[in-house]
N, C-alpha and C positions, 0 to 999 in steps of 0.2 A: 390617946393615940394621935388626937390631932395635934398637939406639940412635938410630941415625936416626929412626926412628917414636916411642922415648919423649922427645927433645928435641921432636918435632915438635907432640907435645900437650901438651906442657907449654906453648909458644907459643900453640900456638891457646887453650888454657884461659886464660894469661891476657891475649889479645888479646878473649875472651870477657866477662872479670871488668870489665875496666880500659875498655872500650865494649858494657858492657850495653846500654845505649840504642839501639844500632844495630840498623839490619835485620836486619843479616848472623847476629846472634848470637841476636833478639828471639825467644823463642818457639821455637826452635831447629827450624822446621819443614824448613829444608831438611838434608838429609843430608848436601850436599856441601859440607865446608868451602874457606873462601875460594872459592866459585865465581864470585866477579868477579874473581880474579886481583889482589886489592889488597892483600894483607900480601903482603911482600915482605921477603926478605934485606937489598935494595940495590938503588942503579941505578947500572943494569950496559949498558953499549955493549956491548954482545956477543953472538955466533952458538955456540951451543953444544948440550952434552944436559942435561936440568937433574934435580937429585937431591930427594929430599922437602924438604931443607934448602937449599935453593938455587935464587934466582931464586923462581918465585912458591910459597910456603911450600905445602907437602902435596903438591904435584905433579909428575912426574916422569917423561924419558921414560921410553917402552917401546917406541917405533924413529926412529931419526931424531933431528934436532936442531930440536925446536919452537921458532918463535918468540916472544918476550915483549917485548908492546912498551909504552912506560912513556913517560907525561906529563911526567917529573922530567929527562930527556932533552933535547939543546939543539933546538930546531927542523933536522929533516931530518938527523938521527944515523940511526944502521942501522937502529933497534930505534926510532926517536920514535914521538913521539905528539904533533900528526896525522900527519904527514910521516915516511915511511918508506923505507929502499930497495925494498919490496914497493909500498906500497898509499899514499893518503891517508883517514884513517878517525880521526874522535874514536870513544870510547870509548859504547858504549851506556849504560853503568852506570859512575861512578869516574872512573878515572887511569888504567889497564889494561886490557888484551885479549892473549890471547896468539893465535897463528896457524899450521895447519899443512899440509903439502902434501898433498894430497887425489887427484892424478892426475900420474901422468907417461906418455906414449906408450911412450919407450922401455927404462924397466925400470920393474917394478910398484913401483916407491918410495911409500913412507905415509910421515907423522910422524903419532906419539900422546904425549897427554897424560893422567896419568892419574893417578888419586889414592884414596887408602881411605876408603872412606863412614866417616862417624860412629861407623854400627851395623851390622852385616847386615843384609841385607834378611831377611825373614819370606818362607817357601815359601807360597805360597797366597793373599798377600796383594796387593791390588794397590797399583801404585805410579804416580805422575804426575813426568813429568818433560821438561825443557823448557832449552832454549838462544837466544842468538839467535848469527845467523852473516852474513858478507859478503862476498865475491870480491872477494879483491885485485887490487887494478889502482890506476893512475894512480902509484904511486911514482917513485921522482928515480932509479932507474936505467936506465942508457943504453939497455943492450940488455938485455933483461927477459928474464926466468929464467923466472916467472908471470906468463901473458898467457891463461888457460882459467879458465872456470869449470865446477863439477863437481855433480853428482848423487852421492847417499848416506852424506854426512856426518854422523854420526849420533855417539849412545852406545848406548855395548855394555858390559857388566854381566858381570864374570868371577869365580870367584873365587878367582883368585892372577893374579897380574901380577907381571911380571918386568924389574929396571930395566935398562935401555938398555945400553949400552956402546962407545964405537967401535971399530969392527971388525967387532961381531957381526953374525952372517946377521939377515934379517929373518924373523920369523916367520909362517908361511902364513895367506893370507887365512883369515877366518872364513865370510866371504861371508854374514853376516847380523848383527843388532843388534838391540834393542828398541825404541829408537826413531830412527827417523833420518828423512833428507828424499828423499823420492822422485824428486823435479822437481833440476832443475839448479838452483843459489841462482848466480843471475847480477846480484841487484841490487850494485852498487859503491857509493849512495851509501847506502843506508840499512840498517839494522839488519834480519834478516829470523830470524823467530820461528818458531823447530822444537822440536814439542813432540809427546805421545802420553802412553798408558797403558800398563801390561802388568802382566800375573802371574808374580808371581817363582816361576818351578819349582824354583829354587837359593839357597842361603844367601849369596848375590852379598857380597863384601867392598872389591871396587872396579869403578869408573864409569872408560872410557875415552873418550877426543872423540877422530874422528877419521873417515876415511873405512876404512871395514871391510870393502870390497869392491873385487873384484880390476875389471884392466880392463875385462873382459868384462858385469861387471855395472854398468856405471859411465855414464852419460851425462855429454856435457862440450858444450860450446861457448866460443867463441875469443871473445875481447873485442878481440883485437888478433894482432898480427903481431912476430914476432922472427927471427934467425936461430938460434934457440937451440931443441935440445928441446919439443914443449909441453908445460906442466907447468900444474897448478893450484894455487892452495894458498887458503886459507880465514881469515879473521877469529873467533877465535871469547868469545864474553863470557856473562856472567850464566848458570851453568850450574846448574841445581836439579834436584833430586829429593827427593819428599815423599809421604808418605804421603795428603796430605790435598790433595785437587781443588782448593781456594782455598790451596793451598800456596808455587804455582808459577804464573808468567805462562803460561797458555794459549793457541794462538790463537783459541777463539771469547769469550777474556771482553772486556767491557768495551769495557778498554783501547784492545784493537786494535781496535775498533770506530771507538771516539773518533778514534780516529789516522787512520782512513780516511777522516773527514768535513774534512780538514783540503784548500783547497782555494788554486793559486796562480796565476793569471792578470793579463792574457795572458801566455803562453810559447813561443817567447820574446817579449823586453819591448824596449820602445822610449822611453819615456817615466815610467812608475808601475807599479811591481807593488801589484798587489791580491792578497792575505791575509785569506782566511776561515777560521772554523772553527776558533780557536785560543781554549782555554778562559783564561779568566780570569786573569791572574796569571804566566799561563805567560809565560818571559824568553821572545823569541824574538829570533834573529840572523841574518847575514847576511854571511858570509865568500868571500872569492874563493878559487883555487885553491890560495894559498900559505896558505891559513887565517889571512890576517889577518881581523879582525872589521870591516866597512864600518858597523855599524848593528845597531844594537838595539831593542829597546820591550818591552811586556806587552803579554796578549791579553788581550782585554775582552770576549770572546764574540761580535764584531762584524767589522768588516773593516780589517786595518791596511794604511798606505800606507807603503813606500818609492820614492822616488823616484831615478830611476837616476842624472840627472845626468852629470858628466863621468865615471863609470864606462868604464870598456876595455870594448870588445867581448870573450865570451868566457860559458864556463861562471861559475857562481857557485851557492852554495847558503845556501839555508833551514835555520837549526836549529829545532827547538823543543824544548826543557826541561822535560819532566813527569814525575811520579813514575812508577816502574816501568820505568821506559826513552824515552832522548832519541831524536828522530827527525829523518830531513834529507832534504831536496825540491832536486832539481837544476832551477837554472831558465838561461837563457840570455839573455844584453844582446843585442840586434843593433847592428851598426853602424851 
């Protein structure tokens, strides 16, 4: 394991050097490396358990076989991006997201993903830390494995973690986190922003995503119907922790303000959708279910027109394009 860990910063250091200029690396305010899941080994069609050095670099499981799903993927492979056999979901941030099961009815099954901070955390100190997340659904298979959304997917802060293995027993709930999401994350189309504070009591050396609580503590709702088990599983992207309160996407900054003044009528549409509230410059788009792209423009501060035209009857969504995190609005053609 400990060669594992010195290849692994050897890569990030000169993934560091060689894209100074990037976020990811700028200022080095977040602690969690790769937390968009973008340096990568390879793209890989595959369901597996992934090691520090494999699949998305630094992270690894610690139960179960997490999801990783990747852009560079042919449309509607296992693992694509948008089109998955779980979910349809572009990426909040990048080319990646990875994904994990958060609830099952009939054995307490988890998947975690999990990775060594930077630095230890400091006892005493507080820390800001924040995610965003999405309930899979709508995926190209038949009979769906996840069709539930789930309550208290969170990060939990340990310090040792232990990599995966198949076969291994799973290890007992914790049945708590520092930061996680209380309410069930049932939105499917859009990106939804879980974030907090806390004081570190422990010299914390790794950050895990995942759901950390057993059934009993766990809230869910059905999106849909199978004959299979209900299980959940979750989207998860853009994972930071920072010392510093403007480190990390919060949800009362700004941002998610902006994002909420964003406005798409009528809904559903018969003739023009009308689009307000999209700041200046911002690409926005307009993809059916199969994520082809129907239409694009820029926002001008003002109100954009698409018109619907011979469009199908059916779902359809809104992207918008802004720094810090992309956003998508489900709207509906009528016949």
């Amino acid at each position: 394991m400990n060669s594992r860990w010195c290849r692994l910063a050897t890569v990030i250091g000169a993934h560091c050097l060689l894209f100074f200029a990037s976020q990811r690396c700028e200022g080095q305010t977040n602690l969690v490396p790769n937390g968009s899941f973008e340096e990568t080994d390879s793209c890989w069609q595959i369901n597996t358990w992934y090691y520090p050095e494999t699949g998305p670099l630094g992270w690894f499981s610690t139960a179960g076989s997490g999801d990783y799903f990747l852009s560079c993927l042919p449309y509607g492979a296992f693992n694509g991006v948008p089109l998955s056999a779980w979910a349809f979901q572009y990426p909040q941030d990048g080319a990646a997201y990875v994904g994990v099961a958060t609830y099952s009815v009939n054995a307490q099954s988890r998947e975690y993903f999990a990775i060594e901070l930077a630095e230890p955390l400091e006892v005493g100190a507080t820390y800001y830390a924040s995610f965003y997340a999405s309930a899979s659904w709508n995926g190209w298979e038949e009979i769906p494995q996840y069709y539930v959304a789930s309550s208290k997917v969170g990060l939990r802060f340990t310090t040792e973690a232990e990599q995966w293995e198949f076969g291994e027993p799973l290890l007992p709930f914790a049945n708590t986190a520092q930061v996680y999401s209380p309410t069930i994350l049932t939105d499917t189309v859009s990106w939804v922003l879980v974030s907090g504070s806390f004081v570190a009591d422990s010299a914390y050396r790794y950050v895990s995503i995942g759901n950390h609580f057993d059934n009993a503590h766990t809230d869910t709702l059905h999106l849909g119907s199978s004959i299979q088990y209900a299980k959940a599983h979750t989207l998860i992207d853009n994972v930071c922790v920072s010392t510093n309160p403007q480190g990390c996407p919060l949800v009362s900054t700004v941002m998610e303000t902006g994002v909420d003044q964003i406005v798409l009528f009528p809904n559903p549409v018969e003739d023009v959708l009308r689009i307000r509230g999209v700041g200046p410059g911002l690409r926005t788009t307009i993809h059916d279910v199969r994520g082809r792209m129907l239409w694009q423009d820029k926002g001008t501060g003002g109100e954009l027109h698409w018109e619907v035209g011979d469009s199908a009857p059916g779902l359809y969504m809104l992207r918008v394009e802004q720094p810090g995190g992309n956003r998508s609005f489900k709207f509906v053609v009528k016949g």
